[in-house]
LOLO-406680 format. One line per 4 residues: their letters; for each residue x, y, z of N, C-alpha, C. Coordinates in steps of 0.1 Angstrom, whole numbers, plus 5000, padded with zeros to 4 digits. Each point is the difference from the previous one (the first is absolute). Layout:
REM residues N
a) X:Y:Z:X:Y:Z:X:Y:Z; ...;
This chain:
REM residues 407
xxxx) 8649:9220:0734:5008:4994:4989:5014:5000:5004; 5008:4984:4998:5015:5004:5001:5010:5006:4988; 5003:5007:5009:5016:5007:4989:5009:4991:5004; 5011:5007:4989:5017:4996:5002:5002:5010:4998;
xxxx) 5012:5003:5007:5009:5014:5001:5007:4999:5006; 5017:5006:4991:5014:5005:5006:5003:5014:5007; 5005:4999:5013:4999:5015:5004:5012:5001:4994; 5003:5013:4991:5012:5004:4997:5006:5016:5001;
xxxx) 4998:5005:5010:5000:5010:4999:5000:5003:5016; 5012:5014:4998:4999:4998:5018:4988:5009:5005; 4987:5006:4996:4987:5002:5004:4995:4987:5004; 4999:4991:4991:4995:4988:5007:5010:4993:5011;
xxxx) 5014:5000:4994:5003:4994:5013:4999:5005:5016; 4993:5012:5000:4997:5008:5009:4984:4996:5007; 4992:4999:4988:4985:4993:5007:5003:4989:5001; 5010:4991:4992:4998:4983:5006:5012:4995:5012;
xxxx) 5003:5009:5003:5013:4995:5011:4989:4993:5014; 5010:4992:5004:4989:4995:5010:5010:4992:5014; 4998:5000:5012:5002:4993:5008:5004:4991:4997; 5013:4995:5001:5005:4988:4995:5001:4991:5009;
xxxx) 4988:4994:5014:5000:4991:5006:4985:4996:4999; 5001:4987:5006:4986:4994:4999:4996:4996:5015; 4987:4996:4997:4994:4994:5010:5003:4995:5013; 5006:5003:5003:5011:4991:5013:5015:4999:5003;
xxxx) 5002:4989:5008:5017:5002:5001:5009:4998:4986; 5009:5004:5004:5010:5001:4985:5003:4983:4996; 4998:5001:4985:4998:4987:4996:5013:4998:4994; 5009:4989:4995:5014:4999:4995:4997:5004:4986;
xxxx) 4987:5001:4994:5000:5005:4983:5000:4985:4993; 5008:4995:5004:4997:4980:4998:4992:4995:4992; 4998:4987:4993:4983:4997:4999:5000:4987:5013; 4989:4999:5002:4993:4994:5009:4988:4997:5004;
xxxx) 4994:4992:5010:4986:4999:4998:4991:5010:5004; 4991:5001:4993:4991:5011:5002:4990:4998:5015; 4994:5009:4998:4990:5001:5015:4990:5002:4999; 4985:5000:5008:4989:5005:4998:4998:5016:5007;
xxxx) 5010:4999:5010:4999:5015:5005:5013:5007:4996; 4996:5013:5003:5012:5011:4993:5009:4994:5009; 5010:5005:4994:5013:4993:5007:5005:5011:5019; 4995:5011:4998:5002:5003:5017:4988:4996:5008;
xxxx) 4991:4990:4995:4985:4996:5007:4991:5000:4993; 4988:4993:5008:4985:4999:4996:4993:5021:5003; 4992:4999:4992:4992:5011:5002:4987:5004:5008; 4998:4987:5011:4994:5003:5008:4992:5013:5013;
xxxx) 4993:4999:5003:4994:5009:5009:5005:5006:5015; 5009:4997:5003:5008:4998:5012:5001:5015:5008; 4998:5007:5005:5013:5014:5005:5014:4998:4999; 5002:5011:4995:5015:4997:5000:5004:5012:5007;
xxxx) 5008:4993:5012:5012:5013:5008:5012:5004:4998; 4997:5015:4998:5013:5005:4994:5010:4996:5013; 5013:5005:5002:5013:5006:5009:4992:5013:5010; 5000:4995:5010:4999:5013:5012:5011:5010:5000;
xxxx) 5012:4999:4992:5011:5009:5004:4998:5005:4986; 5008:5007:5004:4999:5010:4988:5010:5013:5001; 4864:5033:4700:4997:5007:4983:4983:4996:5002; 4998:4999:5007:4985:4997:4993:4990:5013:5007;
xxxx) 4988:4995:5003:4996:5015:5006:5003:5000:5008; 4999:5016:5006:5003:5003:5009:4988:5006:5012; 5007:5002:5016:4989:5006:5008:4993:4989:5008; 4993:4999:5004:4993:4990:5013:4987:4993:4990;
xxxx) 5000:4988:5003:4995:4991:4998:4983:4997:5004; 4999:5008:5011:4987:5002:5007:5000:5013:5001; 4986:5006:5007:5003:5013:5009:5003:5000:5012; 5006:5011:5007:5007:4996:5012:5013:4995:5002;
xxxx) 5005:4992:4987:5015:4997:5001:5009:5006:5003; 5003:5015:4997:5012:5007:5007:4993:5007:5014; 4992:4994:5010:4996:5005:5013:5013:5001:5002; 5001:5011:5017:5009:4999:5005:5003:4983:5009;
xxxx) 4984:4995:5007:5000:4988:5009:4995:5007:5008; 4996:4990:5015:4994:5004:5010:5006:5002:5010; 5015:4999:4996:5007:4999:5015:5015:4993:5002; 5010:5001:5005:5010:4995:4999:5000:4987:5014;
xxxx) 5008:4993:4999:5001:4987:5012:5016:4999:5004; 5006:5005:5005:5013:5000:5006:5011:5005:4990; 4995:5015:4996:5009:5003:4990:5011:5011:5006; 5008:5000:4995:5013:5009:5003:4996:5013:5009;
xxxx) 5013:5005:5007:4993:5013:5008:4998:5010:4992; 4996:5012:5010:4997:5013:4995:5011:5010:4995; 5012:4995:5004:5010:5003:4996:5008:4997:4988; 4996:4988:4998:5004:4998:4983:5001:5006:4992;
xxxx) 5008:4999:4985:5001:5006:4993:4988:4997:4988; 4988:5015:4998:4990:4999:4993:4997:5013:4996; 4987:4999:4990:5003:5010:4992:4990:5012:5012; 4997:5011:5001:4996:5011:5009:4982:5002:4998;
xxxx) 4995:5000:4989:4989:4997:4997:5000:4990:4994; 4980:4996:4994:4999:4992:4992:5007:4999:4988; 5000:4992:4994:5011:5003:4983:4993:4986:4994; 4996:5003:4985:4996:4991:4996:5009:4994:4990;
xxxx) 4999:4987:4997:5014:4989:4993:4991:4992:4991; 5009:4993:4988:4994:4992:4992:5014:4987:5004; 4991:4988:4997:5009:4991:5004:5001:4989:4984; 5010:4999:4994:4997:4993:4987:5002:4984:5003;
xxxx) 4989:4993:5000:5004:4982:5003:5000:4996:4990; 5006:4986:4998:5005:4995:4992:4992:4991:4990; 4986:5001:5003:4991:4991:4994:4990:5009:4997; 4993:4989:4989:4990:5007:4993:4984:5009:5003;
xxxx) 5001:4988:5013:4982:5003:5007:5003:4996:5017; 4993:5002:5006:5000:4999:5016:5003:4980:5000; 5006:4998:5012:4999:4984:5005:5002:5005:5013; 4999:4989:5008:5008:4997:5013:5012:5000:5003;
xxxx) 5012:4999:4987:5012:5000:5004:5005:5014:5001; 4994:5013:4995:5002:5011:5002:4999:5009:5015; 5001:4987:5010:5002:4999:5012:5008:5022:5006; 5009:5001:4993:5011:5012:5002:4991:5016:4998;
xxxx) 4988:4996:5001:4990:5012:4994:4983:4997:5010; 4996:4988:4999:4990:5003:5005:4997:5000:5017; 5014:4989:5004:5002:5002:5015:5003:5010:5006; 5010:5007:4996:5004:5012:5006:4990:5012:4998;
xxxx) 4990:5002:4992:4988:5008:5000:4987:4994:5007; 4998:4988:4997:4994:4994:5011:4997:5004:5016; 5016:4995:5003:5006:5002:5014:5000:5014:5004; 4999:5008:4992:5006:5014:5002:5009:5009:5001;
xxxx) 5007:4987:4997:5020:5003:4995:4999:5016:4995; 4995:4997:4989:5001:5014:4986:4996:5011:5009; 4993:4998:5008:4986:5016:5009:5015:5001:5009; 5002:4996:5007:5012:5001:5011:5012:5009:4995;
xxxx) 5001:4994:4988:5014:5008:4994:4992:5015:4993; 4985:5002:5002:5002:5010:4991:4997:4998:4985; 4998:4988:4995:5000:5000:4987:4987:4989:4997; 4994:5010:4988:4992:4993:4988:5003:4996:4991;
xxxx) 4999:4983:5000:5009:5000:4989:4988:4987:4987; 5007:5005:4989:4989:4993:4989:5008:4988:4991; 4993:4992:5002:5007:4990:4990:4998:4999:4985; 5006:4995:4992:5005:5001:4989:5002:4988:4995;
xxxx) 4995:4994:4990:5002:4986:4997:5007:5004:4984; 5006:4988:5000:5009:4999:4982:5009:4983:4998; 4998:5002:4991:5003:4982:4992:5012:4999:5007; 5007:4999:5009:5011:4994:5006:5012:5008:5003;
xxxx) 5010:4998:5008:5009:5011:5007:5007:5012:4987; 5001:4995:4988:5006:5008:4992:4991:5012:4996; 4989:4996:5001:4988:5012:4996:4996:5009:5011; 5007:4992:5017:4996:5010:5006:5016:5009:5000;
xxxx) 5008:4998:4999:5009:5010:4996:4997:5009:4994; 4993:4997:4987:4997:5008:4992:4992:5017:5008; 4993:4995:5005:4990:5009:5008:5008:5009:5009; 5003:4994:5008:5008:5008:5007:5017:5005:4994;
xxxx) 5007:4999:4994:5007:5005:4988:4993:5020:4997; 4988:4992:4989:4990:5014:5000:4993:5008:5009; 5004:4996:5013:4988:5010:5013:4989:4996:5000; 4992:4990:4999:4990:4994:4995:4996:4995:5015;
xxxx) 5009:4992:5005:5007:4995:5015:5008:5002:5004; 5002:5006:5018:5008:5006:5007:5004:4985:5006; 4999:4988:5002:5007:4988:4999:4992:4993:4992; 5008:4986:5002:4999:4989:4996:5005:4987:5002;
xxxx) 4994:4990:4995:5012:4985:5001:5004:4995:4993; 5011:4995:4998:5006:4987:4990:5011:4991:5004; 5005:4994:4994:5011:4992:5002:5014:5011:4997; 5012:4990:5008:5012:5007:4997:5006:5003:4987;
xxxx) 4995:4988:4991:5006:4999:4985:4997:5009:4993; 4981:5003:5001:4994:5011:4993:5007:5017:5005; 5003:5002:5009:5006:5011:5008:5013:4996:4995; 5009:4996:4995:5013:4999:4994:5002:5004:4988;
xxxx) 4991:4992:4999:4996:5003:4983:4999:5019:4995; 4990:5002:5007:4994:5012:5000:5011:5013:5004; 5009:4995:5009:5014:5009:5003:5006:5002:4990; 5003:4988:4996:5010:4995:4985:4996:5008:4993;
xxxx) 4988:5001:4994:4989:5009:4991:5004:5014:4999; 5003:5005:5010:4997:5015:5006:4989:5008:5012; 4992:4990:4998:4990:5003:5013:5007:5004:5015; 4995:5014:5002:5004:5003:5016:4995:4995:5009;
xxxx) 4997:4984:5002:4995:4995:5011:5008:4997:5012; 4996:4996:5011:5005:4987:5010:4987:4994:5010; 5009:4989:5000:4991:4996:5012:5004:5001:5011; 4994:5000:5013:5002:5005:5014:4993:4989:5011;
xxxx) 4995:4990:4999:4990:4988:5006:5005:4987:4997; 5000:4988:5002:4996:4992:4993:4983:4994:5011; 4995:4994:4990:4988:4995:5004:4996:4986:4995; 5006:4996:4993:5000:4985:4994:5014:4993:5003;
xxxx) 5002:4991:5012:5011:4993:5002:5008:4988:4993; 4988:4995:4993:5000:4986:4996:4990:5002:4984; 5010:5000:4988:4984:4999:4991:4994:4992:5001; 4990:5006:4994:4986:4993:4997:4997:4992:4988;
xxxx) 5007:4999:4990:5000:4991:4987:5005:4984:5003; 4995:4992:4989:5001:4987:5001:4995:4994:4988; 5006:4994:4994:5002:4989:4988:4986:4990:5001; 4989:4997:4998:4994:4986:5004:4990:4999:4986;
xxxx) 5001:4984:5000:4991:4993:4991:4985:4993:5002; 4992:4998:4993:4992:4991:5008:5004:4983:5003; 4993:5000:5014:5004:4990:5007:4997:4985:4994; 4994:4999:4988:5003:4991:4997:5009:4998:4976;
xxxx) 5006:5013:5008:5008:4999:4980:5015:4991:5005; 5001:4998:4986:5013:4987:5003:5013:5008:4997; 4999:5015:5005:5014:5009:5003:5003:4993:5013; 5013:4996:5002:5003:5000:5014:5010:5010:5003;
xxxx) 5009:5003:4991:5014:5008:5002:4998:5012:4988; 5015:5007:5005:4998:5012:4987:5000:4997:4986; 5010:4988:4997:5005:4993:4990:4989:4997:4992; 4987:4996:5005:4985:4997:4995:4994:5010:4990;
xxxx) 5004:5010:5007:4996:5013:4990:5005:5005:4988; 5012:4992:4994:5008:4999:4990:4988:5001:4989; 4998:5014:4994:4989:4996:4981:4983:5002:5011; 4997:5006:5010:4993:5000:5007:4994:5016:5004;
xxxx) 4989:5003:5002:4997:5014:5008:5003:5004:5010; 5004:5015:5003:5002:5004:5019:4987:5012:4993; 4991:5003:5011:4988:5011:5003:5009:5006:5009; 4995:5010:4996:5006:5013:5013:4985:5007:4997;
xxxx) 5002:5009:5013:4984:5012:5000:4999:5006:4992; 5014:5009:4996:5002:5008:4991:5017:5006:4996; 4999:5005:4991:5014:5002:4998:5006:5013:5008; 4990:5007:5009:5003:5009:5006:4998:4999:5014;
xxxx) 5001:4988:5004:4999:4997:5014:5009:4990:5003; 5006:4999:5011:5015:4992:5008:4997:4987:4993; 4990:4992:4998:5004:4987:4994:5006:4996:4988; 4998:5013:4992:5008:4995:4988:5014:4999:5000;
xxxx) 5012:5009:5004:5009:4997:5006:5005:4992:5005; 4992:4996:5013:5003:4989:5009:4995:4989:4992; 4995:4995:4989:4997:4991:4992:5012:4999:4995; 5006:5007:4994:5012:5000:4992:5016:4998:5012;
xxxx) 4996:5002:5010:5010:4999:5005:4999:4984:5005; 4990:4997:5003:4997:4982:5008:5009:4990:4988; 4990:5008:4989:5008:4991:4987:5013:5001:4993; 5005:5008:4999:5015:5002:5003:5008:4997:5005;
xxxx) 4993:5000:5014:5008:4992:5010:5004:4984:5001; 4987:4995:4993:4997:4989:4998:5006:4994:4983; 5009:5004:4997:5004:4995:4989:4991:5004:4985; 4990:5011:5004:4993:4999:4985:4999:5014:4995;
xxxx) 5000:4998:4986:5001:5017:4995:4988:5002:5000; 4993:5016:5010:4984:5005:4993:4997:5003:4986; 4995:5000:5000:4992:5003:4985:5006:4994:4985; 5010:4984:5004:5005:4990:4993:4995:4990:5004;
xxxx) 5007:4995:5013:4998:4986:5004:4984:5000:5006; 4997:5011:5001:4985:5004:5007:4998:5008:4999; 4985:5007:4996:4992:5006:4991:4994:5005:5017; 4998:5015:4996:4993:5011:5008:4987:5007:5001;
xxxx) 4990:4996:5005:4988:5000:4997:4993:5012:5011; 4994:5010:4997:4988:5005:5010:4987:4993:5002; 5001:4994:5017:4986:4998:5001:4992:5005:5007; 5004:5015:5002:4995:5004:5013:4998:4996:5014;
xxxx) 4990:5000:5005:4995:5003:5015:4985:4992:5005; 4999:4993:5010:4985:4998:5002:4995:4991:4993; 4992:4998:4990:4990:4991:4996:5004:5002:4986; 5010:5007:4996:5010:4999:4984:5009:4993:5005;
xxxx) 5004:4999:5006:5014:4991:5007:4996:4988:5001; 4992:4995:5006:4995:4989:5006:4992:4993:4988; 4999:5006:4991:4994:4991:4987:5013:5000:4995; 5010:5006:4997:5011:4998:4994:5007:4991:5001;
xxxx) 4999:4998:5011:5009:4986:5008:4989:4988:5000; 4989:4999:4998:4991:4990:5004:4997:4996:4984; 5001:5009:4990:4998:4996:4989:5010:4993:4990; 5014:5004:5010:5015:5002:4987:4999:5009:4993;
xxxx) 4997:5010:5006:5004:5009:4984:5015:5003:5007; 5000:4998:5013:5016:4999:5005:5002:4992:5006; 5012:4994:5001:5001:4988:5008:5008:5002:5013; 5001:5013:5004:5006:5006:5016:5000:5016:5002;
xxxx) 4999:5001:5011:4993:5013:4998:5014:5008:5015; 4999:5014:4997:5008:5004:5012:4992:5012:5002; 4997:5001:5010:4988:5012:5008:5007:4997:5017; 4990:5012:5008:5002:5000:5011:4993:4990:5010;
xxxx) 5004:5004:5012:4993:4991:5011:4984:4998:5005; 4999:5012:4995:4985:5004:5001:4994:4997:4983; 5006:4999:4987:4994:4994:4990:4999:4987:5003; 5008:4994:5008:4999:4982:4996:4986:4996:5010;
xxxx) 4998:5010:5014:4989:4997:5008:4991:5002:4988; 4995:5012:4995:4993:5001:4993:4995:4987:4988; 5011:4997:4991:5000:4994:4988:4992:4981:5009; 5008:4996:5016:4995:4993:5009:4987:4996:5000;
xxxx) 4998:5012:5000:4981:5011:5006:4992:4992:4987; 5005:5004:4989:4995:4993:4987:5000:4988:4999; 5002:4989:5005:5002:4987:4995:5009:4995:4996; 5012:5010:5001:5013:4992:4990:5013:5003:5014;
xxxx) 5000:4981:4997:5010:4999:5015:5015:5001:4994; 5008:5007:5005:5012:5002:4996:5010:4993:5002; 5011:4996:4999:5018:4992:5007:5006:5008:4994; 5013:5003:5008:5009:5016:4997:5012:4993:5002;
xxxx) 5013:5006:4987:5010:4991:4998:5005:5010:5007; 5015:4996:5003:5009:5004:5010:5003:5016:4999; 5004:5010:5009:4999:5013:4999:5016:5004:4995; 5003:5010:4994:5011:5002:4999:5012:5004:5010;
xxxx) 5010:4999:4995:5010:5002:5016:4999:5017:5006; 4988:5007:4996:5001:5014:5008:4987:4996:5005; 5000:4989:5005:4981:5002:5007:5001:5005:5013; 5008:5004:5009:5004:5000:5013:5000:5019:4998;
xxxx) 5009:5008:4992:4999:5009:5000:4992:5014:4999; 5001:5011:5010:4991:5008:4999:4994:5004:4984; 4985:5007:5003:4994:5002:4988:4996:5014:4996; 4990:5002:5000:4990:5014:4999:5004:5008:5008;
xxxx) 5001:5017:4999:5004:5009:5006:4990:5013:4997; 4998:5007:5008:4992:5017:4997:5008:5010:4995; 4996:5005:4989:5014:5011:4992:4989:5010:4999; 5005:5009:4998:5000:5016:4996:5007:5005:4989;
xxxx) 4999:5013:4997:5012:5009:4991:5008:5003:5012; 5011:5001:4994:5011:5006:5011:4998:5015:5001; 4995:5007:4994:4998:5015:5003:4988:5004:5008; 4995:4988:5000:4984:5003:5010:5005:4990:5013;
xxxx) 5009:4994:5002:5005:4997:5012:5007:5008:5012; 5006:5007:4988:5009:5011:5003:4992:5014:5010; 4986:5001:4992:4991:5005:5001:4992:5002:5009; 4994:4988:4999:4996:4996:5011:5002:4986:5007;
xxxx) 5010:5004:5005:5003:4987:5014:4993:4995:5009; 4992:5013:5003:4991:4993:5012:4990:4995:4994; 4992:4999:4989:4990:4996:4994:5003:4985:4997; 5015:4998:4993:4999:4985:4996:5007:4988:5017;
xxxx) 5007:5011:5008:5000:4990:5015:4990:4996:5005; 4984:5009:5002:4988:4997:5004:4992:4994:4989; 5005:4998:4987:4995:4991:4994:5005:4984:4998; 5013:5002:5003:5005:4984:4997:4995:4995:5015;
xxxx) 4999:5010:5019:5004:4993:5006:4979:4994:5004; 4989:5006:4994:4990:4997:4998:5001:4985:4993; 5001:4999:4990:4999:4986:4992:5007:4991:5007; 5013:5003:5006:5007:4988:5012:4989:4996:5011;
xxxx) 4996:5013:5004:4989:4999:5008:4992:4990:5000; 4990:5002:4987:4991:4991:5000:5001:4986:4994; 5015:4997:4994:5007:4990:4998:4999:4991:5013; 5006:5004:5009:5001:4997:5016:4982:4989:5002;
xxxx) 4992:5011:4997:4988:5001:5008:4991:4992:4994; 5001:5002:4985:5001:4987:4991:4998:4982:5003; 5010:5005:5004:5014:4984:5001:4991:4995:5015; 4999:5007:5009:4991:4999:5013:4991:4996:5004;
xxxx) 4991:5007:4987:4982:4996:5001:5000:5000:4983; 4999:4989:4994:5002:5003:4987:4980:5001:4995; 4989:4994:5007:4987:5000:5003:4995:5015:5001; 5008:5001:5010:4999:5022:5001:5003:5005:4988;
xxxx) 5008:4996:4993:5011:5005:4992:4989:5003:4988; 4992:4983:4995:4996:5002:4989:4982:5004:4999; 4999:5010:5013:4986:5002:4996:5003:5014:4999; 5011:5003:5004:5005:5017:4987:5004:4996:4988;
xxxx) 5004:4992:4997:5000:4993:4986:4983:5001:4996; 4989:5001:5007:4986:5001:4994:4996:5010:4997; 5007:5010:5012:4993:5013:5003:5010:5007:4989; 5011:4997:4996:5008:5006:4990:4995:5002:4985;
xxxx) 4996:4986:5003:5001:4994:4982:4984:4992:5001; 4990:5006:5001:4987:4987:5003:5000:4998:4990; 4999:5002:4982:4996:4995:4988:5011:4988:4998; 5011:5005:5003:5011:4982:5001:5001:4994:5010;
xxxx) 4995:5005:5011:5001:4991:5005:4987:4987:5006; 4985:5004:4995:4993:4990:5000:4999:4996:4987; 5008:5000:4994:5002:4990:4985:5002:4986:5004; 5008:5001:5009:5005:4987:5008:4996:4995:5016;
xxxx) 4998:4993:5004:4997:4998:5017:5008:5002:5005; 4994:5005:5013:5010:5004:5013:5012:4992:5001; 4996:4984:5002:5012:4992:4998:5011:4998:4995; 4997:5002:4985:5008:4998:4989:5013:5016:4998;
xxxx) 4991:5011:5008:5007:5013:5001:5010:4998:5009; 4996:4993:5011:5011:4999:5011:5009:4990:4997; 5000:4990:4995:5008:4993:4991:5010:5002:4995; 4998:5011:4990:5007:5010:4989:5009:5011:5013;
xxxx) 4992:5003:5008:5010:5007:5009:5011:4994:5005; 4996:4991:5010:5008:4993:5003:5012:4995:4989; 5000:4996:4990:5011:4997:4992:5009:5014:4998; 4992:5010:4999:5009:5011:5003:5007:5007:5007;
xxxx) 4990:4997:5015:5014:5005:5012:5007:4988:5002; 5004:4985:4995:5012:4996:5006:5012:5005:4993; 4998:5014:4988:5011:5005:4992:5003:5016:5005; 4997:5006:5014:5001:5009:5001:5003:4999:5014;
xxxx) 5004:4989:5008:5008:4999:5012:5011:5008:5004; 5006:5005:5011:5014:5002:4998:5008:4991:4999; 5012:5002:4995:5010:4992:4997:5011:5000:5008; 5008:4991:5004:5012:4999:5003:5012:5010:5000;
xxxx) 4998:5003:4985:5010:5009:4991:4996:5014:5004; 4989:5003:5010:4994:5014:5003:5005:5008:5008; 5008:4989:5008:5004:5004:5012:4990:5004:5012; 4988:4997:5000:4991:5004:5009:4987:5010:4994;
xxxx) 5005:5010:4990:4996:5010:4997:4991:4997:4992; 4989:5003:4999:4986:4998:4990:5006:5012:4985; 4997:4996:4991:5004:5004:4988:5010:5004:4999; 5018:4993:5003:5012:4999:4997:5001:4998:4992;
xxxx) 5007:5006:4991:5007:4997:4981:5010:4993:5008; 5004:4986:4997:5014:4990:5003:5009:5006:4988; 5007:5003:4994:5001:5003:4990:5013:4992:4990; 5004:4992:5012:5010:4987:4996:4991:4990:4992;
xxxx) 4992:4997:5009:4986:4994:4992:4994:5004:4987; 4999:5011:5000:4998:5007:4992:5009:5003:4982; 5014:4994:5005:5008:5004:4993:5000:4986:4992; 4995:4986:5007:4999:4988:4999:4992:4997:4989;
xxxx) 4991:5008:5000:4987:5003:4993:5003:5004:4984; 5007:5011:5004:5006:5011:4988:5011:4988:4989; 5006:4995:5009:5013:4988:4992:4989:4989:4996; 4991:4996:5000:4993:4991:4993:4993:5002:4994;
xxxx) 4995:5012:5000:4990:5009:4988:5008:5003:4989; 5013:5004:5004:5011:5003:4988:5004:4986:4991; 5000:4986:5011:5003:4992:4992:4987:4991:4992; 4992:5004:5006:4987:4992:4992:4993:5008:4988;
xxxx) 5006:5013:5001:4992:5012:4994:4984:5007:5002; 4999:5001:5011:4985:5011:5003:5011:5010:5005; 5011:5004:5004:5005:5011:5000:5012:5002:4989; 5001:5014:4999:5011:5001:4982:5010:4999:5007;
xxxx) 5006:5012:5009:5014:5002:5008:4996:4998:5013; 5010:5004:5004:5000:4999:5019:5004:5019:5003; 4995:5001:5009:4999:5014:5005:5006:5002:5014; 5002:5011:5003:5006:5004:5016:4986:4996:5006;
xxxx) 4995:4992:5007:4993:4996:5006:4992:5015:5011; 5014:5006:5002:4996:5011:5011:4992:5013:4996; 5000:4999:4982:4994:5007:4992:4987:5000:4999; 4994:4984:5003:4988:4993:4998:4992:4997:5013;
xxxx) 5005:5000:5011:4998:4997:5009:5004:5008:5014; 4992:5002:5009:5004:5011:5009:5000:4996:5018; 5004:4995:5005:4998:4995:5017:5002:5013:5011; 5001:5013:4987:4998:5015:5015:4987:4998:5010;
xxxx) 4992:4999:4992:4987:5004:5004:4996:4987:5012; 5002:4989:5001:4998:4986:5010:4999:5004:5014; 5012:5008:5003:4994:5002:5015:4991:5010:5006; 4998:5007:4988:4987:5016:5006:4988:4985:4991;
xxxx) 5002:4991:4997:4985:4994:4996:4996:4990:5008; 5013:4996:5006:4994:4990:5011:4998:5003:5016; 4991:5005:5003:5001:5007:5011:4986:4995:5010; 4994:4989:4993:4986:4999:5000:5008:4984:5013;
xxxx) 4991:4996:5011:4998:4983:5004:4993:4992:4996; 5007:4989:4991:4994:4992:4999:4992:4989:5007; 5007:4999:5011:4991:4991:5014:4986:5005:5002; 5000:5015:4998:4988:5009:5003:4992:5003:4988;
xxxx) 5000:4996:4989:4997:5000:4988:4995:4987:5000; 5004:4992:5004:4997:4988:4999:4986:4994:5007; 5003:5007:5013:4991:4996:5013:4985:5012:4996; 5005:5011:4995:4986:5007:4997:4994:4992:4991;
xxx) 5007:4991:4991:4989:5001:4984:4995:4984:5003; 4997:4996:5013:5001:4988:5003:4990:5004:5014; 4996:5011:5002:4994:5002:5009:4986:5000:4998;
C-alpha cells in the first residue's frame, strides 16, 4: 500500500538521510534528456577491475551465513593489525532482506576475508541506513553502513558515532521513469508522483534533493509516495500509482528483471561524489581498534576480489543467502552485482588508498544536504568521520588479491 509522509523530526531525519549522489558522473542538476541507462552506465555483466595501487529482521538469512569462509586469497600479512583470537561481530546493512548488492558481507566471508582477520561476523538486515544506525547506536551491531547524511544527521542528534571506511564511492540512487511515460524532464513531474522504497532508506532524501534541485517543492509541487522494493516497485511504476520512482542500482536491475523498462532523468550535481561508509560507536572504536581495522580491511578485501571475479563472487552470494538467492537466476544475480561494483571502485579522491574518507568531498556532500535539506546543520566533519585508521587498514595487495580471485 502507498503512503504519504513528512519526515519532521530529527529521528527521522536521521533514518531518511541519504547519499546525496546518483547513479554516475555528476550531473549539472539541469533538466535535460533522459536515458535508458543509469546515468554512470548500463548494468551489465562485465568484471569490473578495481586500481592495483592502493530495522527489519535481524541475523542471517540462511544457515551458515555468519561462517567464518574457507579461506583467504591474497589477504594482508601476519603482521597486520587484528584482533588476537576469534571475536565474533554483527554487521547492520542497510536493507531489508539479502540481494546481490550486499556485495560488503558475502564476499569477504566467502573469500575468507572475515576467518583471516579472526572474525565471525553476522549480518543484520533493516529498512535502510537510518535503521541500521539504529542497531548499532543500541549494541545490537558492532558496525554497520550508511550514507554520510544519515551519520550527520545522527551526530547532530547526539549519537556517539563515526565512520572510519568509505565503501561506496559513487551513489547508487537514480531518478527513472518508465521508458515509455511522456515525463521527459523534472518540470513533467509538476502535480505528479515520486516512489521512493521507503521513508527510511537513502531514496527518500535523495528524492527530495533531485527535486529541489530541479526547481520543485516535495510534497507541493510533487507528491511522495512509498513503493517499496522488487515486485511492489515494479507494479508501482508499471501501473501509475507513481509516475517515477528513485531506488537503487540494483532495484532498477531488479524492477528491469520484471518487465518494466526504465529511462532515468538527469542525476543531481553530487552524482560524482563519495558515498556509503562503515561506522561504529566511538567508544567501541576506541575499544577495540584492532577489531574494526581487520574488519573494514576484510570487506576492502573482498570488494577487490569482487570486482575481479564478480562469477566467483556471486556463488557465495548462494552459499550465503541460498533462499534469495534462487528466487532469481544466476544471471539476473550477476547482473544486480555487477551494477553494484561499478559504485565501489577506488576513486581519484582516495589517493591510492582503498577506503579513504576524501573528506573535502565529503564536505561537498554536507553543503548540499544542508542546502536541499536531508541534512539539518553542518557539523565538524572530523567529528563524523575519521581517516586514523586507513593506513593500519590498507595493508593488503591489490594486484595479488586480484590475481588470486581470478585464479
Amino acid at each position: 500500500m502507498l503512503t504519504n509522509r513528512k519526515y519532521t523530526s530529527i529521528a527521522i531525519a536521521v533514518a531518511c538521510a541519504v547519499v546525496l549522489t546518483a547513479c554516475g558522473a555528476a550531473g549539472s542538476g539541469t533538466q535535460g534528456s533522459t536515458s535508458t541507462t543509469p546515468p554512470s552506465g548500463g548494468s551489465g555483466g562485465s568484471s569490473v577491475t578495481p586500481s592495483s595501487t592502493a530495522g527489519g529482521s535481524q541475523g542471517a538469512a540462511s544457515s551458515g551465513a555468519a561462517a567464518s569462509g574457507s579461506g583467504s586469497a591474497g589477504a594482508s600479512t601476519t603482521s597486520a593489525v587484528r584482533p588476537d583470537s576469534m571475536t565474533t561481530v554483527s554487521f547492520a546493512l542497510a536493507v531489508p532482506a539479502p540481494d546481490p548488492g550486499q556485495v560488503w558481507f558475502y564476499a569477504p566471508q566467502g573469500y575468507g576475508y572475515f576467518k583471516s582477520e579472526n572474525l565471525t561476523v553476522t549480518p543484520q538486515f533493516n529498512n535502510g541506513g537510518g535503521a541500521a544506525i539504529t542497531q548499532v547506536v543500541s549494541g545490537n551491531a558492532q558496525f554497520g553502513e550508511t550514507s554520510p547524511e544519515n551519520l550527520i544527521n545522527a551526530v547532530a542528534a547526539g549519537e556517539p558515532l563515526v565512520g572510519f571506511a568509505t565503501i561506496i564511492t559513487k551513489s547508487i540512487y537514480s531518478v527513472g521513469v518508465k521508458s515509455d511515460s511522456p515525463i521527459k524532464t523534472y518540470a513533467d513531474l509538476k502535480g505528479k508522483t515520486m516512489g521512493v522504497s521507503s521513508l527510511t532508506s537513502g531514496s527518500h532524501p535523495f528524492a527530495l534533493e533531485a527535486l529541489s534541485q530541479n526547481g520543485l517543492t516535495p510534497n507541493k509541487d510533487v507528491a511522495i509516495a512509498v513503493a517499496g522494493n522488487g515486485v511492489q516497485a515494479a507494479d508501482a511504476i508499471s501501473t501509475g500509482k507513481v509516475d517515477a520512482m528513485t531506488t537503487t542500482d540494483t532495484q532498477w536491475v531488479a524492477i528491469e528483471n520484471l518487465g518494466v523498462k526504465p529511462r532515468f532523468l538527469p542525476a543531481p550535481t553530487a552524482a560524482s561524489l563519495p558515498a556509503d561508509v562503515l561506522f561504529t560507536r566511538q567508544d567501541y572504536l576506541q575499544s577495540h581498534q584492532d577489531v574494526a581495522v581487520a574488519f573494514a580491511r576484510a570487506v576492502l578485501e573482498g570488494l577487490i576480489a569482487a570486482s575481479a571475479n564478480p562469477s566467483r563472487a556471486i556463488d557465495d552470494y548462494y552459499s550465503a543467502f541460498s533462499t534469495a538467492a534462487n528466487s532469481k537466476d544466476k544471471a539476473t544475480n550477476l547482473k544486480i552485482l555487477n551494477s553494484r561494483l561499478r559504485f565501489v571502485q577506488i576513486s581519484p579522491a582516495q589517493n591510492g588508498k582503498w577506503g579513504y574518507l576524501p573528506l573535502s568531498q565529503y564536505e561537498q556532500v554536507q553543503t548540499l544536504g544542508v542546502k536541499f535539506g536531508s541534512i539539518k546543520k553542518s557539523e565538524d566533519l572530523s567529528k563524523v568521520l575519521t581517516d586514523s585508521l586507513i593506513d593500519k587498514i590498507d595493508t593488503f595487495d591489490p594486484s595479488a588479491i586480484q590475481k588470486s580471485a581470478r585464479s
